[in-house]
C-alpha positions in Angstrom: -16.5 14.3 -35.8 -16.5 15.6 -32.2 -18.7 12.6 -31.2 -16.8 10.5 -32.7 -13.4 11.9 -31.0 -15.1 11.9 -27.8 -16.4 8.1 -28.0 -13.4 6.7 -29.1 -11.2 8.7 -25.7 -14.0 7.7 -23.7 -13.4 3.2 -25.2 -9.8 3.5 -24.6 -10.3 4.9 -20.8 -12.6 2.1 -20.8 -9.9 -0.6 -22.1 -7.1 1.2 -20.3 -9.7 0.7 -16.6 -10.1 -3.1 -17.2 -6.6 -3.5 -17.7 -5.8 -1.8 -14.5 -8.9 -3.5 -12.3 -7.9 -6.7 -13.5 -4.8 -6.5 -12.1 -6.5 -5.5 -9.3 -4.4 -4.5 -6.3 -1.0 -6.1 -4.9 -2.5 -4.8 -1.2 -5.5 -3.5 -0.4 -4.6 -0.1 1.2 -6.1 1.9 4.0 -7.4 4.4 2.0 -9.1 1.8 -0.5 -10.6 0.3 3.2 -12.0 3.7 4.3 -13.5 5.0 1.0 -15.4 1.8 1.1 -16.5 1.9 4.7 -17.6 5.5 4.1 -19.8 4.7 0.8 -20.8 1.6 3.1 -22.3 4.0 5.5 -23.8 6.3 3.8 -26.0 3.8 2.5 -26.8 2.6 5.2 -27.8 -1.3 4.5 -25.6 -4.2 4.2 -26.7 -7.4 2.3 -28.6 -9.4 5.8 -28.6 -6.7 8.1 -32.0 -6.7 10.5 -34.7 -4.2 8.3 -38.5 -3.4 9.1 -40.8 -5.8 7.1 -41.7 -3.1 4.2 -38.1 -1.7 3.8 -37.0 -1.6 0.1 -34.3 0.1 -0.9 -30.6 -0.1 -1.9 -28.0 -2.9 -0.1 -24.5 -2.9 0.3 -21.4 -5.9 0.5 -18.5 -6.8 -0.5 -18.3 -9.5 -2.9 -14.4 -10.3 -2.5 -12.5 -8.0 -0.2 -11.4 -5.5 -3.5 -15.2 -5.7 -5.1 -18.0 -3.7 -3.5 -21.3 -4.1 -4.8 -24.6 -1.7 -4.7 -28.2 -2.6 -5.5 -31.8 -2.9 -5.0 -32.9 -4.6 -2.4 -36.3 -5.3 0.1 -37.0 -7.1 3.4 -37.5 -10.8 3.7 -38.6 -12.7 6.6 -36.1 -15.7 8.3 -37.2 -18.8 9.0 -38.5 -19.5 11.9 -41.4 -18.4 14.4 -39.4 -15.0 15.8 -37.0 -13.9 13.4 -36.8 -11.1 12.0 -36.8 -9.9 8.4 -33.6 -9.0 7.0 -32.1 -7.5 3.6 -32.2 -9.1 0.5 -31.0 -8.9 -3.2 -34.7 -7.6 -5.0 -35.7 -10.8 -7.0 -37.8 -13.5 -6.4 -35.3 -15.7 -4.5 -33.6 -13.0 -2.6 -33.7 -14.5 0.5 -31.7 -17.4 -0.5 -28.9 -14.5 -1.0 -29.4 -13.8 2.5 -28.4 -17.1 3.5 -25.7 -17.5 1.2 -24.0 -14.1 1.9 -23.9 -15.3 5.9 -22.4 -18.8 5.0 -19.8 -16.4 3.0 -21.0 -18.0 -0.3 -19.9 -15.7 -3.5 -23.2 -14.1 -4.3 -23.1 -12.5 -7.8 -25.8 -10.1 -9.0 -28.3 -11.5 -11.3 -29.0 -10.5 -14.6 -32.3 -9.2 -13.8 -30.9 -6.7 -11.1 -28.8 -3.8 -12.4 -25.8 -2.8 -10.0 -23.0 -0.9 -9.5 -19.4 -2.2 -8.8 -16.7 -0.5 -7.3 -13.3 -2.2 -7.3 -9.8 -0.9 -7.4 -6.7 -1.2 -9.9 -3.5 0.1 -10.1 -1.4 1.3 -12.8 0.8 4.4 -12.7 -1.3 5.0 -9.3 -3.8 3.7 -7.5 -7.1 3.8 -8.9 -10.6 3.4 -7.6 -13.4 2.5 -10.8 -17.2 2.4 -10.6 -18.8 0.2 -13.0 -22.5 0.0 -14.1 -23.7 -3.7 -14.7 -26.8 -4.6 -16.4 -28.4 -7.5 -17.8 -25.3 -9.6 -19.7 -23.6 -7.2 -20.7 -20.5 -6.3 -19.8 -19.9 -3.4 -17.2 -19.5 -0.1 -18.4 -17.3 2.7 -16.5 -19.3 5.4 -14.9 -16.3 7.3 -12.8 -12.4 6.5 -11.8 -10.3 8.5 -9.6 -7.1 8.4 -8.4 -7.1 6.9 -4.8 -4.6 9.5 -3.6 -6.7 12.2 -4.7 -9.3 11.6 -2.0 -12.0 11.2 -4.1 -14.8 10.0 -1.4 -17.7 13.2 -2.3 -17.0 12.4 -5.9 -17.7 9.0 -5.5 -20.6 9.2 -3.6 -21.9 11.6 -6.2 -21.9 9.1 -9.0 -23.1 6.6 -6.8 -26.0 8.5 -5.8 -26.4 9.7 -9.9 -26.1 5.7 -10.8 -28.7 4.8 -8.1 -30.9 7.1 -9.8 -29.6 5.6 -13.3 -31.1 2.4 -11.8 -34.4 3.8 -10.2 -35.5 5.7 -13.8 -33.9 3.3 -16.3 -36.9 1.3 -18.6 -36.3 -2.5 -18.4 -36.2 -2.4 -22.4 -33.4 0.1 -22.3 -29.7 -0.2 -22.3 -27.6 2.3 -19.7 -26.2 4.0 -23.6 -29.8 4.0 -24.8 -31.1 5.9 -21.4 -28.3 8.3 -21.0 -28.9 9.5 -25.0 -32.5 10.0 -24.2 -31.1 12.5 -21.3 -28.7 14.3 -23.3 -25.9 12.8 -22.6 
């Protein structure tokens, strides 16, 4: 019964965290600018920043200026005879989302790349949400904080936690199916 309780708390915080992020944000605060900035920089890469030519690893950027997106990515060379390679979504074409993120195109993750969204919403307060994507279906909440509460080390640690999420995760298995298997 317990399970059952705590699944059904954990839907409706779920329901209650779209609701809000869909609203989104009347202004996009300071504070929303800086948590950002700071999970921004302590990964370190940003979708077509300048990388050595065997770098793999996770990438950075802001999809609109309330959506922040993290996820695999690996170095691909430019065209032309001097240029340099640069970061790129990890998929066969990623460095067509190189050149789409620099002509400020809308690049959206693909299917076959699970990521991590963190966006904003407000209700009663301001709220900052982290969301796992994978394949089609739709995101599932991983953390939420009030904005006020300064919540940038607990952030980071679920961002970290989810990057690992995406590292360990089987193909075949769902983020549920996954988490089970670890006990939680």
């Amino acid at each position: 019964m317990t399970d059952f309780h705590a699944r059904l708390l954990e839907l409706e915080s779920e329901i209650l965290a779209k609701e809000q992020a869909r609203r989104g944000l009347e202004q996009f605060t300071p504070e929303c600018e800086q948590l950002l900035a700071s999970i921004a920089q302590q990964i370190g890469v940003k979708l077509a920043d300048p990388v050595p030519q065997d770098w793999r690893g996770f990438i950075c950027y802001y999809r609109k200026p309330d959506q922040f997106i993290v996820l695999r990515g690996r170095a691909f060379k430019g065209s032309g005879l001097f240029t340099k390679h640069k970061a790129g979504l990890d998929i066969p074409l990623g460095a067509d989302s190189i050149n789409d993120y620099s002509r400020k195109f809308d690049v959206t993750p693909p299917q076959e790349l699970d990521h991590l969204l963190v966006n904003f919403g407000s209700g009663e307060s301001l709220r900052v949400f982290l969301w796992y994507g994978e394949n089609i279906a739709p995101y599932r909440l991983i953390y939420e904080a009030e904005v006020e509460t300064d919540p940038h080390n607990e952030l980071a640690d679920a961002i970290t936690e989810a990057c690992t999420w995406i590292l360990q995760k089987p193909r075949e298995k769902t983020l549920p199916e996954y988490l089970s298997g670890l006990g939680r």
